[in-house]
C-alpha positions as CSV (number, residue, x, y, z in Angstrom):
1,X,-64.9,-37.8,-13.6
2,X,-62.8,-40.1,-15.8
3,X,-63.1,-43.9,-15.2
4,X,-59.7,-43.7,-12.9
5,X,-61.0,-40.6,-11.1
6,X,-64.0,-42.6,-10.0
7,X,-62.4,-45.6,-9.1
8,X,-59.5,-43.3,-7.2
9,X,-62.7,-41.7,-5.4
10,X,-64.4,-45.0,-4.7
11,X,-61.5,-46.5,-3.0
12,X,-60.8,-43.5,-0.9
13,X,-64.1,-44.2,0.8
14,X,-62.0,-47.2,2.5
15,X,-61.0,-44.8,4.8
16,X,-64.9,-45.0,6.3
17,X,-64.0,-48.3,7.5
18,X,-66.7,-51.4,7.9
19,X,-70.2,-50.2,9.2
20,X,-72.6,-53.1,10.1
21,X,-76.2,-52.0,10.1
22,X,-78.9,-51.9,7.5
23,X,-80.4,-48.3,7.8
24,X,-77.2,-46.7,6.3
25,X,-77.6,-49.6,2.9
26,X,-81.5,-49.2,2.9
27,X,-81.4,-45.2,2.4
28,X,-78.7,-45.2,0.2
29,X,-80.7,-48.0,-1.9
30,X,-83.8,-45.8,-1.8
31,X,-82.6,-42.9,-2.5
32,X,-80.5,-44.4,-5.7
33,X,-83.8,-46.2,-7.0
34,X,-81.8,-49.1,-6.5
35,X,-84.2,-51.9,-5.3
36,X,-84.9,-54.8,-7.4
37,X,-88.3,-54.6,-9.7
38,X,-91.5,-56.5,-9.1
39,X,-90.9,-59.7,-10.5
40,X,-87.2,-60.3,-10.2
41,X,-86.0,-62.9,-8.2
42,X,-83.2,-62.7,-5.8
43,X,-81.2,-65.4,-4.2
44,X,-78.6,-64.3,-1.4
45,X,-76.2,-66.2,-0.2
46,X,-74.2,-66.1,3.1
47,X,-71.6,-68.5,4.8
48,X,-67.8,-68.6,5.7
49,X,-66.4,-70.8,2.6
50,X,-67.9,-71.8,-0.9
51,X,-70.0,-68.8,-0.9
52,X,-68.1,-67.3,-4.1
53,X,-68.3,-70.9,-5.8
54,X,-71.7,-71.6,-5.1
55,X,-72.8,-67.9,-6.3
56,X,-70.7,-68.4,-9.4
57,X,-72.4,-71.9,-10.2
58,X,-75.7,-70.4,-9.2
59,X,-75.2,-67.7,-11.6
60,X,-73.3,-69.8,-15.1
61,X,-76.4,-72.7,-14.4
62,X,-79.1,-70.0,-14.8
63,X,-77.7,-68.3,-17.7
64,X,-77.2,-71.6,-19.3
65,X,-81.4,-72.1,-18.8
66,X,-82.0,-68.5,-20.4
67,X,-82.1,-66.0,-17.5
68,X,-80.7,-62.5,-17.6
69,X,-78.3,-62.3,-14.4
70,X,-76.9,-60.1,-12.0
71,X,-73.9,-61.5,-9.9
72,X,-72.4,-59.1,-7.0
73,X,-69.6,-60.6,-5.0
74,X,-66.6,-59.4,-3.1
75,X,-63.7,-59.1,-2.6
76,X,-62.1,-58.7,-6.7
77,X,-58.6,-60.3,-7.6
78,X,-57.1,-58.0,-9.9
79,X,-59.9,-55.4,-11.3
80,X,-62.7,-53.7,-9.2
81,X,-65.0,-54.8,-12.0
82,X,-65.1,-58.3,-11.2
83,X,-67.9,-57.6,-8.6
84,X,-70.6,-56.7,-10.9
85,X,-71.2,-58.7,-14.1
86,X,-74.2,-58.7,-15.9
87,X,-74.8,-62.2,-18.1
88,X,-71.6,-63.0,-17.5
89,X,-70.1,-59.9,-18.1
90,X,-67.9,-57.2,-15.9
91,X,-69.7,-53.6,-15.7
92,X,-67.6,-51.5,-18.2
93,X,-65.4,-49.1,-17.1
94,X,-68.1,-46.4,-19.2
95,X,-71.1,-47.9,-17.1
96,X,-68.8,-47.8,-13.5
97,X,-68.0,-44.0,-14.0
98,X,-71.4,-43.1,-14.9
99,X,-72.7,-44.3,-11.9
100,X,-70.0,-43.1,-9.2
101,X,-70.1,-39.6,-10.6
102,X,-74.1,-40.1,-9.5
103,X,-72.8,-41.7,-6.4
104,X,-70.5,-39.6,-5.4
105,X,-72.9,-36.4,-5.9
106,X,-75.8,-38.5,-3.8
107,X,-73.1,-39.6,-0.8
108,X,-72.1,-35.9,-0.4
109,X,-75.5,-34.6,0.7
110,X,-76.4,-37.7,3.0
111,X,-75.9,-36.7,6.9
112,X,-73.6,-40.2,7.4
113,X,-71.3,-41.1,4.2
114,X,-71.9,-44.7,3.3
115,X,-68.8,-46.8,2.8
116,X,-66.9,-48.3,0.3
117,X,-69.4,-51.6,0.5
118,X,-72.5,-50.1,0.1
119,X,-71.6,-47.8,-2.7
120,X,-70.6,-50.8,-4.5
121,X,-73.8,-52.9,-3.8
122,X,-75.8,-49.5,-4.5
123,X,-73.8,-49.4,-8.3
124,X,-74.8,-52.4,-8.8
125,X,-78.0,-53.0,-7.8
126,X,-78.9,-49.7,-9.9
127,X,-77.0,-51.5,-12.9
128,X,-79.0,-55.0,-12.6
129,X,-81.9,-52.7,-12.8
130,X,-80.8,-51.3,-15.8
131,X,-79.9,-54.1,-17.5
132,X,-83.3,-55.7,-16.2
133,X,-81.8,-58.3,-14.4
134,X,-84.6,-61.1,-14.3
135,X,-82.6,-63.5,-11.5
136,X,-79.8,-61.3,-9.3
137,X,-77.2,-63.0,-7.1
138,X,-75.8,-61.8,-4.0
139,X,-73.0,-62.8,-2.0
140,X,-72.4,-61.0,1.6
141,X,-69.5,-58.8,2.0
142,X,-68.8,-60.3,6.2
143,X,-71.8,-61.9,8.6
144,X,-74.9,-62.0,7.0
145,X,-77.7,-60.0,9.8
146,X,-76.0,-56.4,9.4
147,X,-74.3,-57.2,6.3
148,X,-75.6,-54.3,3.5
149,X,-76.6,-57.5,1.0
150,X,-79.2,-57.6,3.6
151,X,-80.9,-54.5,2.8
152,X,-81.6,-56.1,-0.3
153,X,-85.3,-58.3,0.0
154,X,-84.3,-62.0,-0.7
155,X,-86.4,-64.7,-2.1
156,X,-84.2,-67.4,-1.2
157,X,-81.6,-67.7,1.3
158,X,-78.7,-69.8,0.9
159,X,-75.9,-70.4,4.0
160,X,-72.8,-72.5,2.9
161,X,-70.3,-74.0,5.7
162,X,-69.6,-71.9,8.6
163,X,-66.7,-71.6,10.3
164,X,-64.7,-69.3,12.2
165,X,-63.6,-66.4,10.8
166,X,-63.9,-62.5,11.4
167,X,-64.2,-63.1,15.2
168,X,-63.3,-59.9,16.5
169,X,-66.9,-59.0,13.8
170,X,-68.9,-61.8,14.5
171,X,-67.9,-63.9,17.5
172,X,-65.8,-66.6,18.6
173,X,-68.2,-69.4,18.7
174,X,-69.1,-71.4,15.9
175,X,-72.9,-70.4,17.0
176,X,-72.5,-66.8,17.8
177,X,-71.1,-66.9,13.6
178,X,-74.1,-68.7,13.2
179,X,-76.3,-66.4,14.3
180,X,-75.3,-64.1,11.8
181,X,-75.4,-65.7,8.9
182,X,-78.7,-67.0,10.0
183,X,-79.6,-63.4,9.7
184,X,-80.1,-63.5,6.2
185,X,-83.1,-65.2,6.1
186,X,-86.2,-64.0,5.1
187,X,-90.0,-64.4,6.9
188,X,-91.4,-67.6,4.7
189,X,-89.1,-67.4,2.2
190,X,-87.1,-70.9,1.4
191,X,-83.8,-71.8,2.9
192,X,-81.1,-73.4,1.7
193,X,-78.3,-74.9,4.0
194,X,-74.7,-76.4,3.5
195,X,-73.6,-79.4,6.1
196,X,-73.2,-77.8,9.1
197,X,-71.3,-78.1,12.6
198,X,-74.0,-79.4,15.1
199,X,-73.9,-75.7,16.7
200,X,-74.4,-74.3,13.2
201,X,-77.3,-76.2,12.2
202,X,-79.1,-75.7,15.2
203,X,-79.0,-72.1,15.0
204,X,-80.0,-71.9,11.5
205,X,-82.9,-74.6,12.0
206,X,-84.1,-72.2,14.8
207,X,-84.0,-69.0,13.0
208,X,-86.0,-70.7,10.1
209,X,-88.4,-72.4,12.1
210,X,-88.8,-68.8,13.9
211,X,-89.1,-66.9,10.5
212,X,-91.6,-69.6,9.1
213,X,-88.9,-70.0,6.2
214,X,-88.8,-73.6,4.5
215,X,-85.4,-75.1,5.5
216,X,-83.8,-77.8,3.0
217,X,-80.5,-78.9,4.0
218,X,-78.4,-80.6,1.8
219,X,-77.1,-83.8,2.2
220,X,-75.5,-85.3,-0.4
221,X,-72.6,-83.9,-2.9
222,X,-73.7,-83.9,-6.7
223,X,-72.9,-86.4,-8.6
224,X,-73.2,-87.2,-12.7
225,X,-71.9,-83.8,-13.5
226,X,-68.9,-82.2,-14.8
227,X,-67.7,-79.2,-12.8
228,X,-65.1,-76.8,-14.4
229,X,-64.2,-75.9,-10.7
230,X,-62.0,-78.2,-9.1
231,X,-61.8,-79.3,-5.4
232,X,-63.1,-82.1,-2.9
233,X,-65.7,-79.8,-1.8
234,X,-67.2,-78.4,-5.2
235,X,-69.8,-81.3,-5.8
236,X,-71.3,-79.9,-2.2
237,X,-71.2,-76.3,-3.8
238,X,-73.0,-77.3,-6.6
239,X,-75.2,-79.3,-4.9
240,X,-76.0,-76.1,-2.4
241,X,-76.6,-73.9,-6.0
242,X,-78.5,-76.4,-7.7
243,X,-81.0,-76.9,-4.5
244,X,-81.2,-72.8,-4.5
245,X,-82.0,-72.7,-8.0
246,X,-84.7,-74.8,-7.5
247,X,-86.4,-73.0,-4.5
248,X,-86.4,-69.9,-6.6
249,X,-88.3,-71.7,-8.7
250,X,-85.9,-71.5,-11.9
251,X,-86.7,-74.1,-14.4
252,X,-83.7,-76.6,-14.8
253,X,-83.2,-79.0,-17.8
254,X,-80.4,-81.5,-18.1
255,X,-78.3,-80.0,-20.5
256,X,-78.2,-76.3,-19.0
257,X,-77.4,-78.1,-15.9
258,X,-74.6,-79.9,-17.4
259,X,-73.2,-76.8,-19.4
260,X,-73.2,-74.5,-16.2
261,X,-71.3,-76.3,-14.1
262,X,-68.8,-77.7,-16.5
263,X,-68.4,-73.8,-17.5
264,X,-68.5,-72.0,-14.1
265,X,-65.4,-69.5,-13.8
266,X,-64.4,-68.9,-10.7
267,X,-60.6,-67.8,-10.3
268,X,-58.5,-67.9,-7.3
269,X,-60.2,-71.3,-6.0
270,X,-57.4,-73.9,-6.7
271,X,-56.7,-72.4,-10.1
272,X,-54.0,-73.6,-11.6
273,X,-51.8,-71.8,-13.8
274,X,-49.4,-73.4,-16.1
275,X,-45.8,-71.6,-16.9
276,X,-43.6,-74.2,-18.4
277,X,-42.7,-76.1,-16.8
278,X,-43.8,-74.9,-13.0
279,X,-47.4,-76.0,-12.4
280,X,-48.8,-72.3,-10.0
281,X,-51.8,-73.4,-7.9
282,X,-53.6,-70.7,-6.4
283,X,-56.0,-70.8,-3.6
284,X,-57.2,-68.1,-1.3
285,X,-57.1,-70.6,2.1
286,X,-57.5,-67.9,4.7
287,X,-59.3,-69.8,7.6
288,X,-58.6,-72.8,8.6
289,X,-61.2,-74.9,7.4
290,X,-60.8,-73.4,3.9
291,X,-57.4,-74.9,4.8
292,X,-57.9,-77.8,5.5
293,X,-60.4,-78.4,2.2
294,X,-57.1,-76.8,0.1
295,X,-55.1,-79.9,1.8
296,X,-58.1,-82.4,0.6
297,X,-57.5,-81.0,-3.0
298,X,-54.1,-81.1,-2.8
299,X,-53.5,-84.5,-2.1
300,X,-56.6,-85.6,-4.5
301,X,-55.0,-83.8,-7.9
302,X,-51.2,-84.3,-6.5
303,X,-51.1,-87.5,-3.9
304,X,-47.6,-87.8,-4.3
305,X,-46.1,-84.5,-4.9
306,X,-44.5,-81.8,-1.6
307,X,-45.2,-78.1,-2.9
308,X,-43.2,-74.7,-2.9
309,X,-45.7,-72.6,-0.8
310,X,-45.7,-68.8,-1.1
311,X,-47.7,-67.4,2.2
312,X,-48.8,-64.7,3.0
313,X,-51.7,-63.4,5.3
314,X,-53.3,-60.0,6.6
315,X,-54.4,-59.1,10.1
316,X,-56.9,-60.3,12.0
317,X,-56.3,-64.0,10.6
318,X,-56.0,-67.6,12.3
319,X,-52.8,-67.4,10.5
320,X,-51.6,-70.0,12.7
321,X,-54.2,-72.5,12.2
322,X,-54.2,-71.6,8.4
323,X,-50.5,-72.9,8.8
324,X,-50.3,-75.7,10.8
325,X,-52.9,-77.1,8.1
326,X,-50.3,-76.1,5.1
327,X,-47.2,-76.7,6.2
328,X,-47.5,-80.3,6.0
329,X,-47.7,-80.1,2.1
330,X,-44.8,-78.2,1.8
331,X,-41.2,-78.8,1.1
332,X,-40.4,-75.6,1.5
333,X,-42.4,-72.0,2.8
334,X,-41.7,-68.5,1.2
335,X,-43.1,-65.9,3.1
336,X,-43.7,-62.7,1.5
337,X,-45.9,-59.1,2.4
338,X,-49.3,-59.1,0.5
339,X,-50.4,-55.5,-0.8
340,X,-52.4,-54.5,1.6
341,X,-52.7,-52.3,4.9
342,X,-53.3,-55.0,6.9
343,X,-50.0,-56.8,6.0
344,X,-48.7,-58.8,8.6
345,X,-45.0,-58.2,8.4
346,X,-42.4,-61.2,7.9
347,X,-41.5,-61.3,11.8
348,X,-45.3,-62.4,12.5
349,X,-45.4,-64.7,9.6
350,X,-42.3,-66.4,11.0
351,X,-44.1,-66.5,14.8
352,X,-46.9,-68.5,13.2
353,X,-44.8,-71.4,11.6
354,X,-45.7,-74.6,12.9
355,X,-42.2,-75.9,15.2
356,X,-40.2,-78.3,13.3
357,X,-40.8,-76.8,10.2
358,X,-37.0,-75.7,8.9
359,X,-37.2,-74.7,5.9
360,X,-38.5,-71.3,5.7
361,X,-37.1,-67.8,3.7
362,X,-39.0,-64.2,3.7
363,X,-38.4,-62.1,1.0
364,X,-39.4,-58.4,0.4
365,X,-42.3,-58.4,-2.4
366,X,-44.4,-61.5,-3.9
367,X,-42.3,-61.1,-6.8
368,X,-38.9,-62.3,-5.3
369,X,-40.5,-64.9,-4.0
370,X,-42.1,-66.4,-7.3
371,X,-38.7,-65.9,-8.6
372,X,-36.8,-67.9,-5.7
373,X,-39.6,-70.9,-6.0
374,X,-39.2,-71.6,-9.6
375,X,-35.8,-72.3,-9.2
376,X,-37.1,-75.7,-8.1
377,X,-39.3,-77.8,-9.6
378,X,-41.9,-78.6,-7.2
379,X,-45.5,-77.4,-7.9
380,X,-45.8,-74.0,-6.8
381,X,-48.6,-73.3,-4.3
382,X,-49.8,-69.9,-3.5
383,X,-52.3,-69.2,-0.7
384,X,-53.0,-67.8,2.6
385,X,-55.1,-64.6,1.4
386,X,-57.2,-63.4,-1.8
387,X,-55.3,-60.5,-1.6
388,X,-52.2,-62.3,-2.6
389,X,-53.7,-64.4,-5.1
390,X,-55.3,-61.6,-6.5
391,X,-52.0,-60.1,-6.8
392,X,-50.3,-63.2,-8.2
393,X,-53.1,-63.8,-10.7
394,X,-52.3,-60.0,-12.0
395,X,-48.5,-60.8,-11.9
396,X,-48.5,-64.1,-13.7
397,X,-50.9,-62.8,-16.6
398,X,-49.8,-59.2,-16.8
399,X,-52.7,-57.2,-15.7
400,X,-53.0,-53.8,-13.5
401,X,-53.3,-55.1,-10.2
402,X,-56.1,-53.0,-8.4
403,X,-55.1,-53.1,-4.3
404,X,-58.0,-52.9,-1.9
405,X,-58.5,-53.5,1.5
406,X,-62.1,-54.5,1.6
């Protein structure tokens, strides 16, 4: 297959839909000679917001001290390869193809196909491998207990703030969510926890105390650094990443500190773009409390300033509470479909606009609506889902946008 014929294939597995459960992840990992080596450490990391962060300053901090590193996350902004980078650096399109041509010849002669997620972890656990990965970081596709991540043996688990978010997956409580993050964690391996709701913590504090894992929960934000990510909440992030590091027993010096975290990259996390002379801030708020830390930001870097907001959302959303969080930052709201199946159309974008809010337009593709905001000269704000910033990112810098629904 050529690199687009894998990636064509790949993305047709979509139609398999989400599977939670480990036995599907483990065989597939088995039978790919895809588990980790003897020797190389593995820190997995679960949670509702900050886990992409957190994993990113994880990984820049322990290549700045002189480990080899494997970084899986999910979802990508523009290019499937953003999931998988090795030291830093995406999988090459060579290296992808290579290794769904395999895949694709193993998934055809198992009894249940795998899905989209656990042929990606599978790639890339089988690339770490052979790029002898000495420290490999894994963030959870959704939950944490059946997420495939989880087939993956952890030495350290990490849980960042929980919230709700995938509720028809996970449940509606703050501690039935949880429950499953909590999953991740390992029998007597160390665990690492974010501030959490009172519900949250308790369940987390039981599950470790029942696994015999170490819990260390984190209480206060770093301090005395730099961070190249900006936000209220990043010095908690780092904080989380640095205390991970630690427990996996990754030696840390001063100045690798100081150079990974003032050189994370982590796009789409209140990135901001400049195109004289608009100011584009883009933020994938898609739950409420990631809301509600994008309205922190926002009035930390611009106290004084309303922004143009371009929205959009996909199904299955708190798109109202997402909202009623924005909408007080905005001047004005552009509503717009994101690229994506699970599009919410304009007439139930316009049914979750806070009352009182007047000025509102739709407009038929993310394109008009980055056209109709920079005909004003507020700071443009886009937000609402990854999938739109992903989209914007690819718009505003010219790339191939890559659509993908997990």
């Amino acid at each position: 297959m050529t690199y687009h014929e894998a990636i064509h294939w790949l993305f047709s597995t979509q139609l398999f839909g989400i599977k939670l459960g480990l036995d599907g992840p483990r065989e597939l990992l088995r039978r790919y000679l895809a588990y980790p080596a003897r020797g190389v450490k593995v820190i997995h990391v679960a949670g509702t917001n900050g886990k992409g962060s957190t994993c990113a300053f994880i990984d820049a901090v322990a290549r700045a001290s002189g480990y080899r590193t494997g970084l899986f996350t999910s979802p990508h902004l523009i290019d499937y390869r953003e999931r998988i980078k090795v030291a830093g650096a995406e999988i090459s399109e060579e290296d992808c193809t290579r290794h769904l041509t395999e895949l694709r010849e193993l998934c055809e002669s198992l009894e249940t196909h795998p899905t989209f997620f656990e042929i990606t972890l599978a790639l890339a656990m089988r690339y770490f491998a052979e790029k002898e990965c000495e420290l490999i970081v894994l963030e959870t596709g959704m939950g944490g207990r059946l997420d495939a991540t989880t087939a993956v043996p952890a030495d350290v688990a990490v849980i960042t703030p929980i919230g709700l978010d995938h509720i028809q997956w996970l449940g509606d409580t703050i501690a039935a969510i949880a429950a499953e993050k909590a999953g991740i964690i390992c029998a007597e391996k160390p665990v690492i926890s974010a501030p959490q709701e009172p519900d949250a913590a308790r369940v987390i504090a039981e599950q470790a105390n029942e696994m015999r894992a170490p819990l260390t929960v984190v209480t206060e934000a770093l301090c005395g650094y730099a961070l190249s990510l900006i936000g209220t909440h990043q010095p908690w992030n780092a904080a989380v990443a640095l205390a991970a590091l630690h427990a996996a027993e990754i030696p840390l010096r001063y100045d690798a500190v100081q150079y990974g975290l003032s050189n994370t990259n982590w796009p789409g996390r209140f990135e901001v773009i400049q195109r004289s002379p608009h100011t584009m801030i883009l933020d994938g708020a898609h739950n409420p409390h990631a809301a509600n830390v994008l309205v922190e930001t926002w009035q930390q870097q611009y106290p004084k300033q309303s922004a143009t907001l371009i929205f959009s959302a996909v199904a299955s959303k708190d798109v109202r509470g997402v909202l009623e969080r924005l909408a007080p930052l905005a001047c004005r709201i552009l509503l717009c479909p994101v690229n994506s199946p699970r599009a919410l159309s304009h007439a139930e974008l316009l049914e979750a606009i806070p009352t009182g809010k007047s000025y509102v337009e739709t407009h038929d593709s993310l394109e008009q609506a980055i056209a109709a905001a920079q005909t004003h000269e507020d700071p443009i704000l886009i937000a609402g889902s990854l999938y739109l910033v992903g989209q914007a990112r690819a718009h505003l810098l010219g790339n191939t946008y890559q659509p993908s629904a997990q």
